[in-house]
N, C-alpha and C positions, 0 to 999 in steps of 0.2 A: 722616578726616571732611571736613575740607578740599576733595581730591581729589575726592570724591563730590557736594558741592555745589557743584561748579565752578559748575554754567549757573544759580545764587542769582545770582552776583555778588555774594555776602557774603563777607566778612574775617574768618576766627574768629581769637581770641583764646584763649590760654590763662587760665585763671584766677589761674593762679599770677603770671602773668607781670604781670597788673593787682592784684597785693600782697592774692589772696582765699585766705585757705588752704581743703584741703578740706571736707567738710562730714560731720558722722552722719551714718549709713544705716542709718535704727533700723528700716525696715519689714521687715515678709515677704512684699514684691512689686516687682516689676521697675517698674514704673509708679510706685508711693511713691515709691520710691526717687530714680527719674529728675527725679522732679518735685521732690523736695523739693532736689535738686542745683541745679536751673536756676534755682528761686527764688532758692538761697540766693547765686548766682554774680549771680544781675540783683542781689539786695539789697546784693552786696558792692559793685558797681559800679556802679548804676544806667542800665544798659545793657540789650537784650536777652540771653536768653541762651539756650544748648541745652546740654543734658545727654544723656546714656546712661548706663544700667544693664544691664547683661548677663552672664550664667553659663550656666553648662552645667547642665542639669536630667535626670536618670536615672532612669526610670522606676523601675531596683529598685531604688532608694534613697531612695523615695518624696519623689521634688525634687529632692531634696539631689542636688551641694549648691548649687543654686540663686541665693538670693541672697548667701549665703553664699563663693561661689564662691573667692573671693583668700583666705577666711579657713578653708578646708575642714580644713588639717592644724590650725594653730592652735588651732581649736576643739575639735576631738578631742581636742588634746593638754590644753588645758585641763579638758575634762570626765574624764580619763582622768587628769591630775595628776602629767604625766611622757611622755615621749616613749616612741612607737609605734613607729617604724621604728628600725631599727638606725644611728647613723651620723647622723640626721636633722638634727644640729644642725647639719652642715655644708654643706647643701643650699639652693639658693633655694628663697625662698617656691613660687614655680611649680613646682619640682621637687620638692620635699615633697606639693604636693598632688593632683601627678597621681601621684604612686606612692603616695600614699596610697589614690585612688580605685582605682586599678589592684588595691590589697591588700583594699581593699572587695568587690571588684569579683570577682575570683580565682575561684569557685566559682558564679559566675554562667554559667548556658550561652548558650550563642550566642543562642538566642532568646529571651532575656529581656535581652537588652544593649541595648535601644535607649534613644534619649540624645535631645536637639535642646538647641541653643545657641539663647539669646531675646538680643535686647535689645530695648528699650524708646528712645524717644529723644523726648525732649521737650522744647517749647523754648516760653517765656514772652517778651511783651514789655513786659512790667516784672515785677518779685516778686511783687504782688499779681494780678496776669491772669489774669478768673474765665476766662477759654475759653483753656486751650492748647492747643499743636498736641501730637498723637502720634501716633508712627510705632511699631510692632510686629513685629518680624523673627522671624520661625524658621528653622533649619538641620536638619532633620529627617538623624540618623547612629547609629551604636553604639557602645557604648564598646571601642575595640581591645583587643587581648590582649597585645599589647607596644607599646612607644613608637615611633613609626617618624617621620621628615622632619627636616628645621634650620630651618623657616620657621617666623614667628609665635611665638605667647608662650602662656602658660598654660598652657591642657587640650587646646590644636588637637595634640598628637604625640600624643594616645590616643585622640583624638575623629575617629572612620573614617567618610565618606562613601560608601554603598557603589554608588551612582548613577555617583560619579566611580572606586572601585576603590583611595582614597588619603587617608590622611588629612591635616588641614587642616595641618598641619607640610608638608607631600608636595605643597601647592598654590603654586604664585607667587602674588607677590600681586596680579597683574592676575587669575588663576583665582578667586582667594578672595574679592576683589570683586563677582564676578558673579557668585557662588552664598549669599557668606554673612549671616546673620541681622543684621549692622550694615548691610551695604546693602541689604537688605529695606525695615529699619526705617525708613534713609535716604529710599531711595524711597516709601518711604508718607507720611510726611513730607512732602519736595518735591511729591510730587501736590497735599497739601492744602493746605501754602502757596503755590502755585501758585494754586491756586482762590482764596483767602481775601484773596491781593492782586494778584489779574489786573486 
């Protein structure tokens, strides 16, 4: 995110790194979510602040799993009250949940796979700040049929671009920059902070 806001001229901080721990992410939207981050990051510090929210959304899964996205196996596993996949306890979070989606996924045809990654990013200049900024990203893709690339984290090794022929595991990260729903959101963003203090 840094990288992306170079021409701000702003500093980001982590929030951990100014002694805020994370925050709930009670809602069922990317926007909630965001927002309720940024406040609660300006209210730990008194500072401005920016957030993002962002998952992968699959059309036959009706969302899901959305915002849910980091918590995709967990959740099953808990409504299910026992582990799904064989093996799964020894897997990272991110690798339980894309081969979880993948096993969701399994019986789905080609033409009913398509996916798009959102994020959301939003950024307040204090906690209470009736008018924030937001940025809205989409990555319009399908969901792959096997895992493929070593780049990136999460759901980018199942999540296929078929524009580029690859999926976001399969992109550098200068590629992934200029196609994906974080710099979308980014760009939408800096246009309007750009306007809001030219």
């Amino acid at each position: 995110m840094q990288r992306l806001l170079e021409g701000l001229g702003v500093r980001l901080r982590a929030q951990a790194a100014l002694g805020v721990v994370p925050c709930a992410e009670p809602f069922s939207s990317f926007l909630e979510n965001a927002l309720e981050k940024a406040r609660h990051a300006s209210r730990g510090t008194g500072l401005p602040a920016i957030a993002d929210d962002s998952g992968l959304v699959v059309d036959a899964l009706g969302g899901a799993p959305g915002v849910r996205s980091a918590r995709f196996y967990d959740d099953a596993v808990a409504q299910a009250g026992g582990l799904l996949l064989p093996g799964s306890e020894n897997l990272s979070v991110d690798t339980a949940n894309w081969q979880w989606l993948l096993h969701r996924m399994q019986d789905v045809p080609e033409t009913d796979r398509s996916a798009r990654f959102v994020s959301v990013i939003a950024f307040v200049r204090h906690a209470d700040d009736p008018m924030p900024i937001v940025g809205c990203g989409l990555w319009p893709g399908r969901v792959a049929r096997a895992a493929a690339g070593s780049h990136g984290f999460g759901y980018d090794c199942v999540f296929y671009d078929p524009r580029l022929g690859r999926t976001a595991a399969e992109l550098s990260p200068l590629e992934k920059n200029a196609v994906s729903h974080r710099a979308e959101a980014i760009r939408q963003f800096v246009a309007v902070y750009g306007h809001a203090y030219s």
